[in-house]
C-alpha positions in Angstrom: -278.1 -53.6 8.7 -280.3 -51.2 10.0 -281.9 -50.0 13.3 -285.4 -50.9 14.3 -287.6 -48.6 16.7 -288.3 -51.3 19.1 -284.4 -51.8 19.8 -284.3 -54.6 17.7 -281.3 -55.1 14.9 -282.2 -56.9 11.5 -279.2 -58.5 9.8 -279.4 -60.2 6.4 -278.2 -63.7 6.0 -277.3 -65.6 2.7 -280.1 -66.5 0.7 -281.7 -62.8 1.0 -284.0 -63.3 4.6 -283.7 -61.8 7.3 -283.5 -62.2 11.0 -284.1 -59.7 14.0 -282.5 -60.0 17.7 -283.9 -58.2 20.0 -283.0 -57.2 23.7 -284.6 -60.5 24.7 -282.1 -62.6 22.2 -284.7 -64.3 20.9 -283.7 -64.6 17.2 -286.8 -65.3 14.7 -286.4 -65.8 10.6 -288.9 -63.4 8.9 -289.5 -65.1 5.6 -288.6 -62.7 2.7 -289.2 -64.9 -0.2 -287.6 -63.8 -3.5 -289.8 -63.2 -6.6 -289.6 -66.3 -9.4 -287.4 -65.2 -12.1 -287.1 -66.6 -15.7 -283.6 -67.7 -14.4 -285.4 -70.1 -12.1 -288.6 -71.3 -14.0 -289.1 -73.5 -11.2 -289.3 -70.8 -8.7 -288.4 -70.7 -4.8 -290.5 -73.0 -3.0 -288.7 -71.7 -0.4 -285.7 -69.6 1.5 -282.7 -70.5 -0.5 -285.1 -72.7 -3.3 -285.2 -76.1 -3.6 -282.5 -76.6 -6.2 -278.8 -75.6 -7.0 -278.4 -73.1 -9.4 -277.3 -75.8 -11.9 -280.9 -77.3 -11.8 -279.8 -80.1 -9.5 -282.1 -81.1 -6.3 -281.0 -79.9 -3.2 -279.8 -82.8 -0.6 -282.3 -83.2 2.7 -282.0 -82.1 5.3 -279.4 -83.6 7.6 -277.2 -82.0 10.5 -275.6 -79.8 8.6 -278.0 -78.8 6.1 -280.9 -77.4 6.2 -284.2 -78.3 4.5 -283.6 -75.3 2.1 -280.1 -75.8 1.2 -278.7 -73.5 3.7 -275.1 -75.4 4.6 -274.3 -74.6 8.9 -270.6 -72.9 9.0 -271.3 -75.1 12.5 -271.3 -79.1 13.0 -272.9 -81.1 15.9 -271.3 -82.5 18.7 -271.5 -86.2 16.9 -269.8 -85.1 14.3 -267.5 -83.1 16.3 -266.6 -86.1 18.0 -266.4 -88.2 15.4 -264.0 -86.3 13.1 -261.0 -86.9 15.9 -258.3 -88.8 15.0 -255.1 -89.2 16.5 -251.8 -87.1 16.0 -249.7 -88.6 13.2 -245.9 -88.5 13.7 -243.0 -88.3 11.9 -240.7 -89.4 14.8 -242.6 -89.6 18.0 -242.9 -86.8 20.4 -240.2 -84.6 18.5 -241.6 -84.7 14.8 -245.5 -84.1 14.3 -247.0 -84.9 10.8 -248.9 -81.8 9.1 -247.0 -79.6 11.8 -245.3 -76.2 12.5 -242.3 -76.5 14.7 -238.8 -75.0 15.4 -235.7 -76.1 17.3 -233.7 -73.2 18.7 -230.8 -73.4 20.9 -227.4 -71.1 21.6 -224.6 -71.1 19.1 -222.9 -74.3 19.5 -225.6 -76.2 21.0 -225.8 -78.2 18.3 -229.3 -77.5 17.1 -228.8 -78.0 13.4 -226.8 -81.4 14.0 -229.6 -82.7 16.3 -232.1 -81.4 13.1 -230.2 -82.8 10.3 -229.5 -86.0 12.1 -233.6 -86.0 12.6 -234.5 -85.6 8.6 -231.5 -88.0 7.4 -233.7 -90.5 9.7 -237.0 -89.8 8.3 -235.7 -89.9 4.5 -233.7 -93.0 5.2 -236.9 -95.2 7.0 -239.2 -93.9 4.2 -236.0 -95.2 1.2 -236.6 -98.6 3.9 -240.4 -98.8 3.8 -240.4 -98.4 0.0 -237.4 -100.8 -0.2 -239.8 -103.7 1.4 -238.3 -107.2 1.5 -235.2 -105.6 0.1 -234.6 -103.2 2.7 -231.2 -104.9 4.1 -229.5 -104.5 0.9 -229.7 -101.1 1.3 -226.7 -101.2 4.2 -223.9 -103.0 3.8 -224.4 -104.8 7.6 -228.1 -105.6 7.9 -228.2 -104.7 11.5 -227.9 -101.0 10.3 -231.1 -101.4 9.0 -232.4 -101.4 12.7 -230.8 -98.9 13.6 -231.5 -96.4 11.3 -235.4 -97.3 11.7 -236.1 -95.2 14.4 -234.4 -92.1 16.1 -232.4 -93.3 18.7 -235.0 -95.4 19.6 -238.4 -93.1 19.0 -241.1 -94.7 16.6 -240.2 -93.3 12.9 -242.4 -93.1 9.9 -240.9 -92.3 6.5 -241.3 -89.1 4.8 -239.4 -87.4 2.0 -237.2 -84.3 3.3 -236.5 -80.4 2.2 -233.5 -79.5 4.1 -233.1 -75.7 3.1 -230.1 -74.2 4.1 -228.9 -70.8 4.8 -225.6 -71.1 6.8 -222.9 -73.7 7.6 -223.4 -76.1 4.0 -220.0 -77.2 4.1 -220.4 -78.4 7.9 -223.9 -79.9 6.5 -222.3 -82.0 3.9 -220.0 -83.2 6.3 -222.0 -84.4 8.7 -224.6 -86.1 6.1 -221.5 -87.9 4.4 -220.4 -88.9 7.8 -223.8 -90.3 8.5 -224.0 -92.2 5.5 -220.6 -93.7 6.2 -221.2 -94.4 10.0 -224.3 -95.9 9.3 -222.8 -98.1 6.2 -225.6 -97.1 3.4 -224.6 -98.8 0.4 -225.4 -96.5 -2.0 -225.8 -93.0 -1.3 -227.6 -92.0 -4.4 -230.4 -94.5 -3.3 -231.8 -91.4 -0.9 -231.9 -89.3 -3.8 -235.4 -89.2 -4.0 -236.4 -89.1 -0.2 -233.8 -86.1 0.7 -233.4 -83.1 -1.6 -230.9 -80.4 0.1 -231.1 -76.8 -0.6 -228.0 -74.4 -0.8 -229.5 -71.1 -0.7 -232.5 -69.5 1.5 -235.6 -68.6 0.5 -237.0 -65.3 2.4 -240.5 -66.4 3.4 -241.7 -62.5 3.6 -240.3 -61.5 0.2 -242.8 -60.3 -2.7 -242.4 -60.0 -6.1 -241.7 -56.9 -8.0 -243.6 -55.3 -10.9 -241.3 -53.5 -13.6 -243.8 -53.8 -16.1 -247.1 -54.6 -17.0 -246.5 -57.5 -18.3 -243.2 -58.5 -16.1 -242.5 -59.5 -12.9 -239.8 -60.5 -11.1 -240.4 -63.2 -8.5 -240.0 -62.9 -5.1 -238.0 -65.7 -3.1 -241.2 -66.8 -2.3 -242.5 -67.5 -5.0 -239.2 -69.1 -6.4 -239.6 -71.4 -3.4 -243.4 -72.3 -4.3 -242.3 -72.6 -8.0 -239.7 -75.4 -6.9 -242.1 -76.9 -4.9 -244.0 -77.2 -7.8 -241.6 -78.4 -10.2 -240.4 -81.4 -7.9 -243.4 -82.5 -8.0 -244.4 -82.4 -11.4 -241.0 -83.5 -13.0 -239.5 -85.5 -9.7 -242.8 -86.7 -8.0 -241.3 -85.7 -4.9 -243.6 -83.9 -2.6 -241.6 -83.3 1.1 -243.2 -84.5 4.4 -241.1 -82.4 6.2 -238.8 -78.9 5.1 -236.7 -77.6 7.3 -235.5 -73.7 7.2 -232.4 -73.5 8.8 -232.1 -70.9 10.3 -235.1 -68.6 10.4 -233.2 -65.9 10.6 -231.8 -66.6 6.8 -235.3 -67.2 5.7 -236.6 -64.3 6.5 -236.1 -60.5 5.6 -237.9 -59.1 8.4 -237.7 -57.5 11.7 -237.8 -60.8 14.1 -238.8 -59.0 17.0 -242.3 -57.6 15.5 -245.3 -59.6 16.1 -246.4 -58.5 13.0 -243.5 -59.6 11.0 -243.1 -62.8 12.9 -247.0 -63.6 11.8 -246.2 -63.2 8.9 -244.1 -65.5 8.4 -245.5 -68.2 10.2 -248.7 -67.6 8.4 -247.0 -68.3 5.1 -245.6 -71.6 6.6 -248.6 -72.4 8.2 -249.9 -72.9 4.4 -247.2 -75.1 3.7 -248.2 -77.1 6.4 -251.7 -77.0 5.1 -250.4 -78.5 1.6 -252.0 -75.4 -0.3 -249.0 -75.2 -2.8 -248.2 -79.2 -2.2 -251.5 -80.4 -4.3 -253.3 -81.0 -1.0 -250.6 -82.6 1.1 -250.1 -81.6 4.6 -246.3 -81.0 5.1 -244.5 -80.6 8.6 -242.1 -76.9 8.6 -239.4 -77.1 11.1 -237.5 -73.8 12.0 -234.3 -73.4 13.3 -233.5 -70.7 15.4 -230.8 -69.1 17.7 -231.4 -67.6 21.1 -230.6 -64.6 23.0 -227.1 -64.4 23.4 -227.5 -62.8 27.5 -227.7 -65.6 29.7 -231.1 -64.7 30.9 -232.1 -65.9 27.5 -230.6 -68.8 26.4 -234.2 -70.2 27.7 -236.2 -68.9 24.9 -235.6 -68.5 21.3 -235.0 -65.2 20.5 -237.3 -62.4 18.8 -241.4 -61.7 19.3 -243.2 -64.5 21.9 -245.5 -64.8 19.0 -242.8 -67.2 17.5 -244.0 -69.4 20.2 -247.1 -68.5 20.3 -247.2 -69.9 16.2 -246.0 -73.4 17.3 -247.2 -76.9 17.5 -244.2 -78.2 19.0 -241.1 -76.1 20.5 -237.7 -78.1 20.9 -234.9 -76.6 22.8 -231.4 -77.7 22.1 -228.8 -77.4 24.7 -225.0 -77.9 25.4 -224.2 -80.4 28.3 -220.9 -81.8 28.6 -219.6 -84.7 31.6 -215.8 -84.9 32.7 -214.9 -88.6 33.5 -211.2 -89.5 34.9 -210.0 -92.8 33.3 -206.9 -94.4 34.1 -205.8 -91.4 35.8 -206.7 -88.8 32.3 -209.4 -86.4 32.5 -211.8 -87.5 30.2 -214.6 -84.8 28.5 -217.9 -85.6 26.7 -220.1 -83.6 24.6 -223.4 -83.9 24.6 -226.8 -82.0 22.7 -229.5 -81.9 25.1 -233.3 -81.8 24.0 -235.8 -81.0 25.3 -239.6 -80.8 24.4 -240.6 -77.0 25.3 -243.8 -77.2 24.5 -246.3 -79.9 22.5 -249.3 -78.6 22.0 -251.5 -81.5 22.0 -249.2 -84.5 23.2 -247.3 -84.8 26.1 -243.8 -83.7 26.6 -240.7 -86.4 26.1 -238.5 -87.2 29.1 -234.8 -85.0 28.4 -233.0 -86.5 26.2 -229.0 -86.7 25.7 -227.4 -87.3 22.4 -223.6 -87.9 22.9 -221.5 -85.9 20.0 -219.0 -88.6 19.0 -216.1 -88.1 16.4 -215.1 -90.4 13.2 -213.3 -90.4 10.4 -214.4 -89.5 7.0 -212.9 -92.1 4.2 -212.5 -91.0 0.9 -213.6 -93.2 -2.2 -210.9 -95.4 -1.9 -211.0 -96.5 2.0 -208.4 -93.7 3.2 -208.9 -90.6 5.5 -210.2 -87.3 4.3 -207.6 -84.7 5.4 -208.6 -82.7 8.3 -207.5 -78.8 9.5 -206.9 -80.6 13.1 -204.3 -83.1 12.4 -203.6 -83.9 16.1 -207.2 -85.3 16.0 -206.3 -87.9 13.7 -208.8 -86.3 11.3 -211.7 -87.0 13.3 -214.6 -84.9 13.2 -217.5 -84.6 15.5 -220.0 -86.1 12.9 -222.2 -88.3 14.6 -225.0 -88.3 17.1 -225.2 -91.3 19.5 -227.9 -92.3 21.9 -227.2 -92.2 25.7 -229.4 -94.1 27.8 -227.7 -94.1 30.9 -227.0 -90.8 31.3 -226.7 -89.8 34.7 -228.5 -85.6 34.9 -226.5 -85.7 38.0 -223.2 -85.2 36.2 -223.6 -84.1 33.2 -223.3 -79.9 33.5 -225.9 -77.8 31.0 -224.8 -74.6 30.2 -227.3 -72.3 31.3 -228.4 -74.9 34.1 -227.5 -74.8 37.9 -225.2 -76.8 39.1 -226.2 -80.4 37.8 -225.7 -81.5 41.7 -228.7 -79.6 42.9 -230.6 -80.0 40.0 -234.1 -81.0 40.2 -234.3 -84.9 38.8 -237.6 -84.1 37.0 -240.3 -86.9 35.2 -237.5 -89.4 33.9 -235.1 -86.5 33.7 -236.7 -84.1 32.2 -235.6 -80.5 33.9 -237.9 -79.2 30.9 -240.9 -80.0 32.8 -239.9 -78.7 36.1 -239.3 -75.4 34.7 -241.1 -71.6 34.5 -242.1 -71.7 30.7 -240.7 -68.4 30.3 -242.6 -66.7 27.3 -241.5 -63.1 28.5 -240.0 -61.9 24.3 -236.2 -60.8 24.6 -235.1 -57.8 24.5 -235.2 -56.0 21.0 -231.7 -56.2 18.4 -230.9 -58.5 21.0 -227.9 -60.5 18.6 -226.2 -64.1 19.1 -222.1 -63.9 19.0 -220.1 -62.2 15.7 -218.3 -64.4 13.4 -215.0 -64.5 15.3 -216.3 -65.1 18.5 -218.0 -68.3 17.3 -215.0 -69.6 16.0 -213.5 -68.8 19.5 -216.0 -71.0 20.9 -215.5 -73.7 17.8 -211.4 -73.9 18.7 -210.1 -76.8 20.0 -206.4 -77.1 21.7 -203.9 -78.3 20.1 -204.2 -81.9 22.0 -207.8 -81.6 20.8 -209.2 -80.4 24.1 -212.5 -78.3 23.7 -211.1 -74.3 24.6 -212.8 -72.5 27.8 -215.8 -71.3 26.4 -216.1 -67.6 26.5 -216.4 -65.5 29.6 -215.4 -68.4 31.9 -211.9 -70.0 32.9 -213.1 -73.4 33.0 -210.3 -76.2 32.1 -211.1 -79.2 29.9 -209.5 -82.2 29.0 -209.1 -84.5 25.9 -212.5 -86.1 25.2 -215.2 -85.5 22.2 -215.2 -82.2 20.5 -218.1 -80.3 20.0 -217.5 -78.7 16.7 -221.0 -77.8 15.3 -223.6 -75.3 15.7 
């Protein structure tokens, strides 16, 4: 680019013409045709010739094209327009298709049961649309079938699942074989190809490392890409939806750097794009803690450009509701989400998923032991739906006092609330390893312990058990 006399600048496009702009923006093409060639024995009839290099004829002229072959990096409003189609969803309002999400709530909230409990639902309705007229034998009580369909009542579609990992597998495997059980499915290895489970993390900002010139050893990475890869190939299985639980396993960097956070997201972002899927769009779910002050249990934790990244942003929270039956204080657990933020869809109405315990049967019918024996080794396992859940009496940690509580569009506090993108502040960490099984305890008559830093009394009810 160079400067003109007359204040005008020339700039050279593709094709080898040239353009000036001057003060009065009025832009003109100068026609610099290029000399005929022996490459081109049919020579340039005109700015970027009338054929491909291959000898083929160039198309006409159109909206995006023009006369010469020059393709627009722009499209017109029509075809704007007509390119829309709606948002595609895994489950409805929570679970977008071709999406980057995450799910972040305190320690103990419950964010990871209310995730896993999401993907088992997905994997299972896709195993049921493939299963067609012989979906029912799948459970061994048809009306499961139903049930298992949608997410407590939110429109599912089917989609295979990449659950990765990083913390808490032995609470994950409990929780899916509870599922399975409470839910009757008759055969557990029928999911196999709909839900693959990872173990181990993959560090979505890890690079390989050269020791040789002809040796390299891969990064996590690219061990994860290389997986991705092989189920495909050798397992056909391509996931709709992975989940990396938690970010903070998944990741080697400093969470509260913009630049670190980007990233990460920008390597997720092409996994949602389907550029190491063979061209399938894939949903990535994160899930991540909060601040640990109570001025930020409202926000996940680390750089605002987490959110900033996000399609959708669901919060998890703890409620709990203290009933008195028969004269005996009665507690219940619940995981409350919410829909933070949906970028092109409306937020859903709050909603509150009672934690409820069951037994886990062995092979043969008969209890798995349990560490709490005065729980009659019952585990909190399961995720029910609660439709009539009154906000009024059901106390949020983190929340005012449910009696003055705002009531909200069908209950949802979520919408009447300061979006509060302000980042934490930095090294801010959730509770140590001890302390969280402090908050984990339950009494010996299975009654949930005061949580820490208050002196609150609770009585026999649902535990809460799970992260």
């Amino acid at each position: 680019m160079a400067e003109n006399p007359d204040n005008t600048r020339t700039e050279t496009p593709p094709g080898g013409a040239s353009y000036t702009a001057g003060n009065d923006l009025v832009k003109q093409w100068t026609a610099q045709q290029p000399a005929a060639d022996n490459s081109n024995p049919a020579g340039n009839s005109s700015l970027l010739g009338n054929e491909t290099g291959n000898g083929q004829q160039r198309p006409p002229a159109n909206e995006n094209t023009a006369g010469d072959g020059y393709e627009f990096l722009t499209v017109s409003f029509g075809d704007f327009v007509r390119n829309f189609k709606p948002l595609e969803w895994l489950i409805y309002g929570y679970i977008q298709k071709g999406a980057l999400e995450m799910c972040f709530g305190p320690s103990g909230a419950g964010k990871s049961f209310v995730a896993l409990d999401m993907a088992l639902h997905i994997a299972a309705k896709k195993m049921i649309e493939d299963a067609g007229d012989g979906a029912d034998e799948l459970f061994n009580r048809a009306e499961n079938r139903k049930l298992i369909s949608n997410w407590h009542g939110q429109t599912t579609h089917g989609g295979r699942v990449l659950y990765i990992a990083g913390e808490g597998v032995t609470g994950m495997m409990k929780r899916a074989l509870g599922w399975a059980q409470y839910y009757e499915v008759a055969e557990m290895d029928k999911l196999n190809n709909y839900f693959r489970f990872s173990q181990r993390s993959f560090h979505l900002d890890s690079e390989d490392t050269k020791i040789s010139n002809d040796s390299v050893i891969l990064g996590e990475w690219h061990k994860l890409l290389r997986e991705l890869e092989a189920l495909r190939i050798y397992k056909h299985f391509v996931p709709d939806l992975i989940v990396f639980d938690t970010l903070k396993a998944n990741m080697t960097g400093d969470e509260n750097s913009a630049q670190e956070s980007s990233f990460v997201t920008d390597r997720a972002q092409e996994l949602v794009n389907g550029d190491h899927t063979n061209g399938q769009r894939t949903t990535v779910l994160f899930i991540h803690h909060t601040g640990w002050g109570m001025e930020a249990k409202g926000r996940e934790r680390g750089s605002s450009a987490w959110r900033g990244a996000m399609d959708i942003n669901l919060r998890v929270s703890h409620g709990e509701k203290t009933d008195v039956i028969e004269g005996k204080t009665q507690l219940t657990h619940f995981a409350v989400v919410d829909t933070i933020k949906v970028k092109d869809d409306e937020e859903q109405p709050r909603r509150y998923l009672e934690r409820v315990k069951i037994m886990i049967l062995d092979e043969n019918g008969n209890p798995v032991p349990s560490p709490d024996v005065e729980c009659k080794n019952e585990e909190t396992l399961i995720l029910k739906t609660v439709k009539d859940a009154d906000p009024a009496h059901v106390k949020i940690d983190g929340e005012d006092d449910p009696q003055k509580r705002r009531s909200g569009n069908s209950g949802n506090t979520a919408k009447n609330e300061a979006k509060d993108t302000t980042p934490p502040p930095a090294n801010e960490e959730g509770p140590d390893r001890d302390e969280q099984q402090l908050i984990n305890m339950t009494a010996d008559n299975g009654a949930a312990l005061p949580r820490l830093g208050t002196n609150k009394k609770s009585g026999t009810g649902k535990g809460r058990g799970s992260r």
